[in-house]
C-alpha positions in Angstrom: -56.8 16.6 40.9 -55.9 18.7 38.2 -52.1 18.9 39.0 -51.9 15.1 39.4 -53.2 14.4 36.1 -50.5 16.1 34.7 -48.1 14.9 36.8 -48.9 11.7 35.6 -48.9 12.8 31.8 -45.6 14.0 32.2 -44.4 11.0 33.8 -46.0 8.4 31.0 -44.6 10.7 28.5 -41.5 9.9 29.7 -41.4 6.2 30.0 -43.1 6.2 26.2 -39.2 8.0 25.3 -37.3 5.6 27.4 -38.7 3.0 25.5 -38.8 4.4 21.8 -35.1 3.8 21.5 -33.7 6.7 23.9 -32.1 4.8 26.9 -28.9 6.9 26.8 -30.6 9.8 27.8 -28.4 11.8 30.4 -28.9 12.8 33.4 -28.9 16.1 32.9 -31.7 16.2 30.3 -33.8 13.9 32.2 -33.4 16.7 35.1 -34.6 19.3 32.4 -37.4 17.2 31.4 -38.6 16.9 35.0 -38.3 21.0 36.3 -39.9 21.7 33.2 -42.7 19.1 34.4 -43.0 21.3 38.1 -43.2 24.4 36.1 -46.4 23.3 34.4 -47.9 22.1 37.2 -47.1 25.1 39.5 -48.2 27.7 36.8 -51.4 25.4 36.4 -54.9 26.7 37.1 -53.5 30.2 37.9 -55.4 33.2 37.2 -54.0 35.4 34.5 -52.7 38.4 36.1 -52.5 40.2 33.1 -56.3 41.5 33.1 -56.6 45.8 34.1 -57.1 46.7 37.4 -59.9 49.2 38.4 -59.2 52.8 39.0 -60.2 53.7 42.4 -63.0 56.0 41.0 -64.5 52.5 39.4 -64.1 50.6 43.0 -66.7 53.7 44.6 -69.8 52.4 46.3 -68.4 48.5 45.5 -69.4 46.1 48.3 -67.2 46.0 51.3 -64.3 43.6 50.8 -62.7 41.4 54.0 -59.7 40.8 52.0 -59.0 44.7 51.9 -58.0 47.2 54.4 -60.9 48.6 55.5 -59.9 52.2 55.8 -61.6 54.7 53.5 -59.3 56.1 51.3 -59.1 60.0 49.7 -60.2 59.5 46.5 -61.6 62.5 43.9 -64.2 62.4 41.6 -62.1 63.0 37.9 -62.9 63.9 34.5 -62.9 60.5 32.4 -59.7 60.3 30.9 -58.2 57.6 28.1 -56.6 54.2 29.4 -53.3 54.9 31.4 -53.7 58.8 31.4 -53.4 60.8 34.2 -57.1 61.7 35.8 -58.1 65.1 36.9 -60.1 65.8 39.7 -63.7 67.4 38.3 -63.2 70.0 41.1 -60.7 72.5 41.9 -57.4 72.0 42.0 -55.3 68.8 41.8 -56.7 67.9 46.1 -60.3 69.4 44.9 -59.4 72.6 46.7 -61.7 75.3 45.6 -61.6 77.5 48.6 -58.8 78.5 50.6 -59.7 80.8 54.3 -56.6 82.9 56.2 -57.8 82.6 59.7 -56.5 84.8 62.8 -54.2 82.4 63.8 -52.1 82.3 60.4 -53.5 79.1 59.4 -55.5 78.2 56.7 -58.9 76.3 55.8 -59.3 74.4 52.9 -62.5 72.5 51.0 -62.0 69.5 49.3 -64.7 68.8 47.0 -65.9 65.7 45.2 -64.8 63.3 48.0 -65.9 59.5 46.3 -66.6 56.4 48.7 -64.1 53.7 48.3 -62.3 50.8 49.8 -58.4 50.4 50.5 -57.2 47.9 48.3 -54.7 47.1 50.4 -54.4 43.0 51.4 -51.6 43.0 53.6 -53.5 43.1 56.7 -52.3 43.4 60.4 -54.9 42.3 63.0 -57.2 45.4 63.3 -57.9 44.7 59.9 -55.7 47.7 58.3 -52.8 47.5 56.1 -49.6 48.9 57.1 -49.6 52.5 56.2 -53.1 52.5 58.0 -52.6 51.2 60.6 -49.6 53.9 61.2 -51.1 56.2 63.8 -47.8 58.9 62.9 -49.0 59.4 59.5 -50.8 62.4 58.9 -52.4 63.2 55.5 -55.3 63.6 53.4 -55.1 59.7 52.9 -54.9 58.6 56.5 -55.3 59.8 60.0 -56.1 63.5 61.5 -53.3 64.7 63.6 -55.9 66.0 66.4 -57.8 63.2 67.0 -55.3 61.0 65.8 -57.9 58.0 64.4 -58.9 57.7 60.8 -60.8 60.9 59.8 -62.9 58.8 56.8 -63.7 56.0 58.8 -63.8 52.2 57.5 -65.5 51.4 54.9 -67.9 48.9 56.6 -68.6 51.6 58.7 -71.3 54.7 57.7 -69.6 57.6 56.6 -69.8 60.7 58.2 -71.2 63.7 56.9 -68.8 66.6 56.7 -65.2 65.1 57.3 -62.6 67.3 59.1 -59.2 66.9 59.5 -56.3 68.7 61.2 -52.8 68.6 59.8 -49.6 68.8 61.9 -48.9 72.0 60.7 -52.5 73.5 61.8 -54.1 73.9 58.9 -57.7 72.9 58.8 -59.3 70.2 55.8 -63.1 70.1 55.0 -64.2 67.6 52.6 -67.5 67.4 50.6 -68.8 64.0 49.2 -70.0 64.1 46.0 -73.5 63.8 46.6 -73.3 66.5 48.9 -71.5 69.3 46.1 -74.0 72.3 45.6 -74.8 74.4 43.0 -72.4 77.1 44.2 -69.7 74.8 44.2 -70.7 73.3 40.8 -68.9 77.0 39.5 -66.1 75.1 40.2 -65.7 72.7 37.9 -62.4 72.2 36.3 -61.5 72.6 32.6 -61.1 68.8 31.2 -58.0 68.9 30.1 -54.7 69.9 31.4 -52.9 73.0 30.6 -50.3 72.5 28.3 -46.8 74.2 29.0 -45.9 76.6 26.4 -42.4 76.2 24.9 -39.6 78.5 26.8 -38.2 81.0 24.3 -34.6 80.6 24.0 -33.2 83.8 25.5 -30.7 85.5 22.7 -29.0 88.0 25.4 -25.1 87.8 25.9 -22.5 88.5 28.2 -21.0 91.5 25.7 -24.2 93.0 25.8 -24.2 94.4 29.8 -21.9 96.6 31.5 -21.6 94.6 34.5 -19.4 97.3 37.0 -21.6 99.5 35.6 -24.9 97.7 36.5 -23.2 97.3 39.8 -22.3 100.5 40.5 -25.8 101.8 39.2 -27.5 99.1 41.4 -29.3 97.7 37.9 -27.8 94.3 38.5 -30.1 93.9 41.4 -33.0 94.0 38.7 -31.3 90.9 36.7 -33.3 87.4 36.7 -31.1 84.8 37.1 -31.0 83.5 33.2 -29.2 86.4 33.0 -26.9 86.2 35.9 -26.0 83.0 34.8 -24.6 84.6 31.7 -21.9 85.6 33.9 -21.2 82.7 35.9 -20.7 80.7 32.5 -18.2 83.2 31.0 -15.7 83.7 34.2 -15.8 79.5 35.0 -18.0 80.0 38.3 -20.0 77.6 39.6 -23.5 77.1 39.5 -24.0 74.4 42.2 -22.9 74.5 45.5 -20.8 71.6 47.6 -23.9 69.4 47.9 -24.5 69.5 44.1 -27.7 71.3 44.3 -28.0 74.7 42.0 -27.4 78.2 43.9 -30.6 80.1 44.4 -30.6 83.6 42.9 -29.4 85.2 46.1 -26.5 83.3 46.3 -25.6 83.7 42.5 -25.7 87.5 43.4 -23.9 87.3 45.8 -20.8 85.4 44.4 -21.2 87.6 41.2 -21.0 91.2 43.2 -17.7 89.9 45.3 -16.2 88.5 42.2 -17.3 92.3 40.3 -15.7 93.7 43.2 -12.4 92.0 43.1 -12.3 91.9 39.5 -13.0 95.7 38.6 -13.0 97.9 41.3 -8.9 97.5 42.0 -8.4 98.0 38.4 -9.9 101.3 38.4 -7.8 102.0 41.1 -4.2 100.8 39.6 -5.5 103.3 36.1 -5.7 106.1 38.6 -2.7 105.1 40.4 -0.9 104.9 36.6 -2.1 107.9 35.5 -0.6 109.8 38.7 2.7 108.2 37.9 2.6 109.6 34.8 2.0 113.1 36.0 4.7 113.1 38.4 7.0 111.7 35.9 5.9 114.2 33.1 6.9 117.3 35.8 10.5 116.0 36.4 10.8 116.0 32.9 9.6 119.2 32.5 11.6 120.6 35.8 15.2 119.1 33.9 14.2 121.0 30.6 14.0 124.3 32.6 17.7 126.0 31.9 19.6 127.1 35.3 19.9 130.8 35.8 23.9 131.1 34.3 22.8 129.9 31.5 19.7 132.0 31.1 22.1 135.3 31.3 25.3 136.6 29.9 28.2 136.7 32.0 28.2 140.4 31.8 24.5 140.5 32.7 25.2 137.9 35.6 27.8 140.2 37.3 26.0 143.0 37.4 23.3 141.1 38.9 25.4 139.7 41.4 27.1 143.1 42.4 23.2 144.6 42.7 22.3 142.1 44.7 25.2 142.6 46.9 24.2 146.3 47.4 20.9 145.3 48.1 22.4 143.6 50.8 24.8 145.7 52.2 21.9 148.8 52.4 19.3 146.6 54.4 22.2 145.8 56.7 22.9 149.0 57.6 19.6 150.4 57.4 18.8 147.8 60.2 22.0 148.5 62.3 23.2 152.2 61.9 24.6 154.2 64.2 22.6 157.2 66.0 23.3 160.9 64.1 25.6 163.0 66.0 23.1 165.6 66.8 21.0 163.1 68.3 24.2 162.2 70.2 24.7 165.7 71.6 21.0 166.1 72.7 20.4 162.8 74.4 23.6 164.1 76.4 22.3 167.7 77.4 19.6 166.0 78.6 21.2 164.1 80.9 23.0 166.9 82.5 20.4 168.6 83.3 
């Protein structure tokens, strides 16, 4: 009744202007006056939408709700926190872990503790009564389904709740939650500071390229002790890149890597053309020294060089017939008696 009544104001309002002197309104404005008139009466009687929702803490223990989903969802008992801040859970870490177990198998069990009662708010039901993510029996997570037994490891709400839930990820690992009624004093030790930690301001590093002897630290197998801050001194002076062809940053590995080839190709063949150099220059410095060396004429007098030469003919001569003379005549004689006889 309520929208007709002021459908029917807005429509006498109008015939009181058309007959106060304004019959050449236009067409357009008379269209104006009339979507303005649906506006009003669609946005009538509406419920402002404005007003805070409850947390999901606030909505534990509330009466079931048909509207809802009925799964149980994974919700953690927090420290009160101000209006839009970030809650954190009263236990543990940030999934109420406070205990984590290696078993045999590599896996690992975990406790969840502080596990509150509360109802899905989902409204976007399918037929079973769940909502969409719900309802998706390939989901496997602390807020839906175990992957072993594949059905809602919470329940639904309308349901009782079972005592000590258990679920099974995909990737083995074992969950055990604890309701809150159900924490113990031993597990009370637990309890989480109130606030969160704050992160401490990174000090601005003040070291430079200029200050490392990079073939050395190479060389010296140093450079394999470098974090990557400092690593990426280097990329940033020699133009290298820091992300690969997918845009995402090299991992420290990788940055070592490309910084030892590129060491490699920048210093070690230069160490080898000094060497290479600095044999050049020995060779050439002995050629000099072997043309500044006088030749033997020139080292003598011409008198002195004669009489060299003439000794060294004699030499000759003597060790040529040394090595070739002829037998002594009395040797002659008495080889040949001997024969005779």
């Amino acid at each position: 009744m309520a929208s007709i009544t002021v459908a029917q104001q807005v429509a006498a309002a109008s015939q009181v202007l058309l007959s106060h002197g304004f019959e050449n309104v236009d067409v357009e404005t008379a269209t104006a006056i009339l979507n303005a008139a649906k506006s009003r009466i669609k946005t009538h009687g509406k419920k402002n939408t404005n007003s805070p929702l409850k947390k999901s803490s606030e909505r534990a223990d509330a009466p079931f709700n048909p509207k809802c989903c009925s799964a149980r969802l994974f919700v953690l008992k927090c420290h009160p926190c101000e209006q839009g801040g970030k809650p954190k859970p009263l236990y543990g870490d940030s999934q109420g872990i406070i205990e984590k177990v290696d078993l045999d198998d590599g896996n690992t069990t975990k406790t969840h503790v502080g596990l509150l009662n509360v109802q899905c708010s989902g409204t976007k039901l399918n037929e079973d009564g769940l909502c969409s993510q719900h309802a998706d029996t390939s989901r496997f997570s602390n807020s839906r389904r175990c992957h072993k037994t594949g059905e809602l490891y919470l329940g639904h709400y309308n349901e009782v709740k079972s005592k000590n839930p258990v679920r099974y990820g995909d990737s083995g690992n074992i969950h055990k939650y604890v309701w809150d009624e159900d924490v113990s004093e031993e597990m009370q030790q637990y309890k989480s500071s109130p606030t969160r930690k704050s992160r401490s301001p990174q000090k601005q590093s003040t070291e430079k390229y200029d200050d490392f002897n990079w073939n050395v630290a190479l060389s010296s197998g140093d450079i394999n002790g470098y974090k990557l801050p400092r690593l990426k001194l280097y990329l940033k002076k020699h133009s290298m890149p820091e992300r690969d062809d997918d845009g995402k940053m090299l991992k420290k590995n990788d940055v070592m890597e490309s910084i030892i080839q590129h060491i490699k190709a920048k210093f070690l063949p230069q160490d080898d053309d000094e060497q290479h150099e600095e044999q050049e220059q020995q060779e050439e410095q002995e050629r000099k020294n072997s043309k500044k060396t006088p030749p033997l004429s020139k080292m003598l007098p011409n008198n002195k060089l004669l009489t060299t030469s003439m000794n060294l003919t004699q030499v000759s001569h003597q060790s040529l017939s040394r090595r070739y003379r002829m037998p002594h005549k009395k040797t002659r004689t008495m080889k040949k008696m001997t024969m005779m006889k």
